[in-house]
TINU-531885 format. One line per 10 residues: number of its first residue (from 1); for each residue y, x, z of N, C-alpha, C. Coordinates in steps of 0.001 Angstrom, whole numbers. Example, Ala and Ser with C-alpha at 12.3 -4.5 7.8 and 13.67 -1.06 7.14 Angstrom:
// residues 2
1> -5690,13190,7800,-4500,12300,7800,-3300,13200,7800  -2250,12850,7080,-1060,13670,7140,30,12900,7870
//
This chain:
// residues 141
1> 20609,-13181,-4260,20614,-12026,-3379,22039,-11768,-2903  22038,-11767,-2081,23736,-11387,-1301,24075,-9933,-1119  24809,-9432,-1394,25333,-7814,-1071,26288,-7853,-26  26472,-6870,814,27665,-6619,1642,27848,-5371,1525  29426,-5513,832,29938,-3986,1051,30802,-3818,1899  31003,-2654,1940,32307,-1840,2769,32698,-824,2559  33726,-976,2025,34502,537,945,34839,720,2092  35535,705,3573,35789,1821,4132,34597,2565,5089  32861,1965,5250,32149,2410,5846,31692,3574,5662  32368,4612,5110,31719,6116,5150,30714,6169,3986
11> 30147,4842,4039,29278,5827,2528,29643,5008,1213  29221,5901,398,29683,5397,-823,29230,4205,-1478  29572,3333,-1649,29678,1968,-2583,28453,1486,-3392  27865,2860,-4451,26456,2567,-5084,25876,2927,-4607  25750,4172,-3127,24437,4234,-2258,24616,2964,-1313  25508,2033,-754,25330,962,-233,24718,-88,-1217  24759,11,-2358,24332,-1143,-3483,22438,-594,-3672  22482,699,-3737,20918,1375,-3944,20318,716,-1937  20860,1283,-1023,20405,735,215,19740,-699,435  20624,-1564,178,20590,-2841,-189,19350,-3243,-870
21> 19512,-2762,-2414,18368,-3529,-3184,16619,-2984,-2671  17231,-1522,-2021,15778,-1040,-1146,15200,-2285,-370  16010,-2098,730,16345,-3451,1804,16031,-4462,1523  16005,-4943,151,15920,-6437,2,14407,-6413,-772  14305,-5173,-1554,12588,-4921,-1555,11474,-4487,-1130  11941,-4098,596,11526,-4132,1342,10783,-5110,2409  12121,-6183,2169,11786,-7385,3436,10891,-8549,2207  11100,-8209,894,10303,-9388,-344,11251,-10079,-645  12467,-10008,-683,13642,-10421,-852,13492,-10830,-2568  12881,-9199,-3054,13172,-9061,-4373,11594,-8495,-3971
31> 10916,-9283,-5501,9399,-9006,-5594,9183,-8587,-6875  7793,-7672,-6920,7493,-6644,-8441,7670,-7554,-9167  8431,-7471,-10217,8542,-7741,-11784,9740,-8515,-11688  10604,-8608,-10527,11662,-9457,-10456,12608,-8543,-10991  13978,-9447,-12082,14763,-8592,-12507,15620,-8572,-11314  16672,-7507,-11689,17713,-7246,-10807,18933,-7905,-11517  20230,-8636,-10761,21489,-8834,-11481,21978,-8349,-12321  22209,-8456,-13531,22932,-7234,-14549,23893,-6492,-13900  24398,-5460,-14594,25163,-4638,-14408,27005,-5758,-14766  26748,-6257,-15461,28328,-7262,-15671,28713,-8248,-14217
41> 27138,-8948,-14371,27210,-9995,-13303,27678,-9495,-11957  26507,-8438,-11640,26985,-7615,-10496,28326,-7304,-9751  29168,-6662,-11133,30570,-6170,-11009,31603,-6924,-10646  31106,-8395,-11323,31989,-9105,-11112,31737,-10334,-9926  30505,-10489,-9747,30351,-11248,-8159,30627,-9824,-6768  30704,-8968,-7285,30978,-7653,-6095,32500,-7328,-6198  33150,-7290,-7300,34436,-6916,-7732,34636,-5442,-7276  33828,-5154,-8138,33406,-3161,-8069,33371,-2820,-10087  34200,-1947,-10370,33660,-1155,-10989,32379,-841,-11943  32204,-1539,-13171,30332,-1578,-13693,29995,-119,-13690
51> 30793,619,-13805,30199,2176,-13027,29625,2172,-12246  30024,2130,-10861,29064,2200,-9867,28156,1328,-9599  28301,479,-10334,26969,-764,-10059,25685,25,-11057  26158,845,-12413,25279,1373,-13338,25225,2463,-12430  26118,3391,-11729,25549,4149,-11334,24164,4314,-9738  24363,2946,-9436,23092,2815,-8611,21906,2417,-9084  22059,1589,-10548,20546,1222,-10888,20296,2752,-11522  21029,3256,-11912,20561,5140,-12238,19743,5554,-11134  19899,5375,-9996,19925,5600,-9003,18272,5416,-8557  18328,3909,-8591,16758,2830,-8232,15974,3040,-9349
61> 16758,3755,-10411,15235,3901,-11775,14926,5522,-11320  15628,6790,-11092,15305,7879,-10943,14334,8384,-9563  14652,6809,-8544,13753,6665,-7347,12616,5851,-7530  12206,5710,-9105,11376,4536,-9386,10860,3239,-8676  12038,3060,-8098,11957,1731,-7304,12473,407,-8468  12873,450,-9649,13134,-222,-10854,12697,313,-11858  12214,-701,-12912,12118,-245,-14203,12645,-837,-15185  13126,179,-16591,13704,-761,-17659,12844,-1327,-18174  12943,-2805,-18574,12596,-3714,-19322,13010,-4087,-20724  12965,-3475,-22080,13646,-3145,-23298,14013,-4871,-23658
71> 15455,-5219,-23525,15566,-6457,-23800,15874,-7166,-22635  15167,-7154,-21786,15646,-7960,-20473,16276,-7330,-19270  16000,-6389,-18942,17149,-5607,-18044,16297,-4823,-16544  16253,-4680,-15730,15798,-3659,-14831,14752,-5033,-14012  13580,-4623,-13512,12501,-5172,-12885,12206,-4124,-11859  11385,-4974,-10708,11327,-4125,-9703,9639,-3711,-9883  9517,-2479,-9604,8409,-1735,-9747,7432,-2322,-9230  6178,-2235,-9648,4725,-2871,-8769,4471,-2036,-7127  4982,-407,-7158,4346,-160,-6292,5741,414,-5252  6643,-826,-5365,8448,-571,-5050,8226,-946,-3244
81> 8047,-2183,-3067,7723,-2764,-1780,7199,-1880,-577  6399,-959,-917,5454,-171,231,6486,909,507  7092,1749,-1059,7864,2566,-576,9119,2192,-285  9484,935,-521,11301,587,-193,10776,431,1773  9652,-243,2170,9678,24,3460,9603,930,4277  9068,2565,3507,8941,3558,4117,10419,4339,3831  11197,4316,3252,12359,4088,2563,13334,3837,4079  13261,2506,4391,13549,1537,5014,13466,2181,6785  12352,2305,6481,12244,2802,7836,12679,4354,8640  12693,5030,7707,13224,6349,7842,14496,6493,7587
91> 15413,5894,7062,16814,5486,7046,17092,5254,8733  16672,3914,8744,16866,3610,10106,16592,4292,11751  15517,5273,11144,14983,6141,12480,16272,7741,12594  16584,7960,11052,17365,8986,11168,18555,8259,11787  19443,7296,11653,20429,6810,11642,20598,6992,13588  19405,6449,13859,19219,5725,15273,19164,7081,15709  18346,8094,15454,18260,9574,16074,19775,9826,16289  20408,9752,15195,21892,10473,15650,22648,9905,16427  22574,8647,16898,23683,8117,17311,23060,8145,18816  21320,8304,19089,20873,8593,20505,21375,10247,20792
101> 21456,10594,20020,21621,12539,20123,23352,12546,20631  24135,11650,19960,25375,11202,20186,25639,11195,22113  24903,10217,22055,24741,9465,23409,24454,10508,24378  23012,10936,24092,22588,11945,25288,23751,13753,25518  24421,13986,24617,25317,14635,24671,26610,14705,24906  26846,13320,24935,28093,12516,25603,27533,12492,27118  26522,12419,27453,26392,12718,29271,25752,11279,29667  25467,10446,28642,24668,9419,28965,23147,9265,29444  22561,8927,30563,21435,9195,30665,20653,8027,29637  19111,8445,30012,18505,7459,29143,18390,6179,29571
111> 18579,5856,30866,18194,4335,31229,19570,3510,30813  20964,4687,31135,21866,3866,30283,21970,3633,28829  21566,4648,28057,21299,4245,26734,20170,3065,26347  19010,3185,26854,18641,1581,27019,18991,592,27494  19707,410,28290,20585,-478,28638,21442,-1411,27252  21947,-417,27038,23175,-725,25643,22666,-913,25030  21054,-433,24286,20404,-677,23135,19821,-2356,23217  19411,-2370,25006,18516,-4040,24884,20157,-5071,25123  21680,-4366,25735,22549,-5868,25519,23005,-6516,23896  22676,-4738,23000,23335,-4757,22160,22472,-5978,20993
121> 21192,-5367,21445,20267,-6264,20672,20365,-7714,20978  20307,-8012,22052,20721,-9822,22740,21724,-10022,21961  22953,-9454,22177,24294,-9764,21474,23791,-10354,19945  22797,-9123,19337,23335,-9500,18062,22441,-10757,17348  21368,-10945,18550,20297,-11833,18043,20344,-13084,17457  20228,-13541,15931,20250,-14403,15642,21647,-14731,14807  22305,-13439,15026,23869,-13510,14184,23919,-12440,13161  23400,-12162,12754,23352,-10945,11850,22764,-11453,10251  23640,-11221,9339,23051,-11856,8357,21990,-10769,7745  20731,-11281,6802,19632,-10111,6384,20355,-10349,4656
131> 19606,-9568,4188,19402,-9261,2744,19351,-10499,1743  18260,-11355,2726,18107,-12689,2268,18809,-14257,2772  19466,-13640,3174,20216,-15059,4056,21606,-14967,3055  21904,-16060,3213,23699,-16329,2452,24597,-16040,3629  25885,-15731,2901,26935,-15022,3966,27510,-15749,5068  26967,-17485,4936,27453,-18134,5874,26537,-18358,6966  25355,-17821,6692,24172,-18323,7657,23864,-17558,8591  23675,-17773,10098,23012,-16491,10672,20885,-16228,10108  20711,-15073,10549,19585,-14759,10544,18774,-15217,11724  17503,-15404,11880,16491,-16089,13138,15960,-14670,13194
141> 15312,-14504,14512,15333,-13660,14773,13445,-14470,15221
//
């Protein structure tokens, strides 16, 4: 599973690590009963802190999107998938609301904001890495 962070993107580090493992059990990336990376491994293929790596699986067990496994370590819930996509999707609709609310109050009409939304999408098609792709690969679209 690949992570991408960004300590200077505005949000914090283990809600980008909780986002992520949503994200990635969302698309089947990560399937029910699959463990998650330990908390050591994690820290040290991320070079973060085992705090905040513990403090996001705190995070994915209190959102019961993980469960402890006594002995083997955090598994992803049976009924994780349906809600990491509803999850998933409402992230993305709030995100997109603000930055259209952005737009239309900046004095942009709507045909120009579609505009930017269908070059932006061409642009990014096929270059964007997912959840499940390695950091050198683009994504297919």
């Amino acid at each position: 599973m690949f992570f991408s962070i960004d300590p200077q993107g505005g949000v914090a580090i283990y809600d980008q690590i909780v986002r992520q493992v949503k994200f990635a059990i969302a698309e089947g990336t990560l399937g029910p009963g699959q463990l998650l990376p330990s908390v050591r491994m994690l820290s040290q293929q991320l070079a973060i802190n085992p705090n905040t790596i513990a403090r996001a699986y705190l995070q994915l067990q209190a959102d019961e999107v993980v469960e402890s496994l006594r002995g083997r370590g955090l598994a992803v819930c049976a009924g994780a998938p349906q809600q990491c996509r509803a999850v998933r999707r409402t992230l993305i609709t709030q995100r997109l609301r603000s930055v259209l609310a952005e737009a239309l109050h900046g004095g942009l009409k709507a045909a120009e904001i579609r505009e930017i939304v269908r070059t932006e999408l061409e642009s990014l098609s096929g270059t964007v890495n997912t959840i499940s792709s390695n950091p050198g690969e683009a994504a297919s679209s």
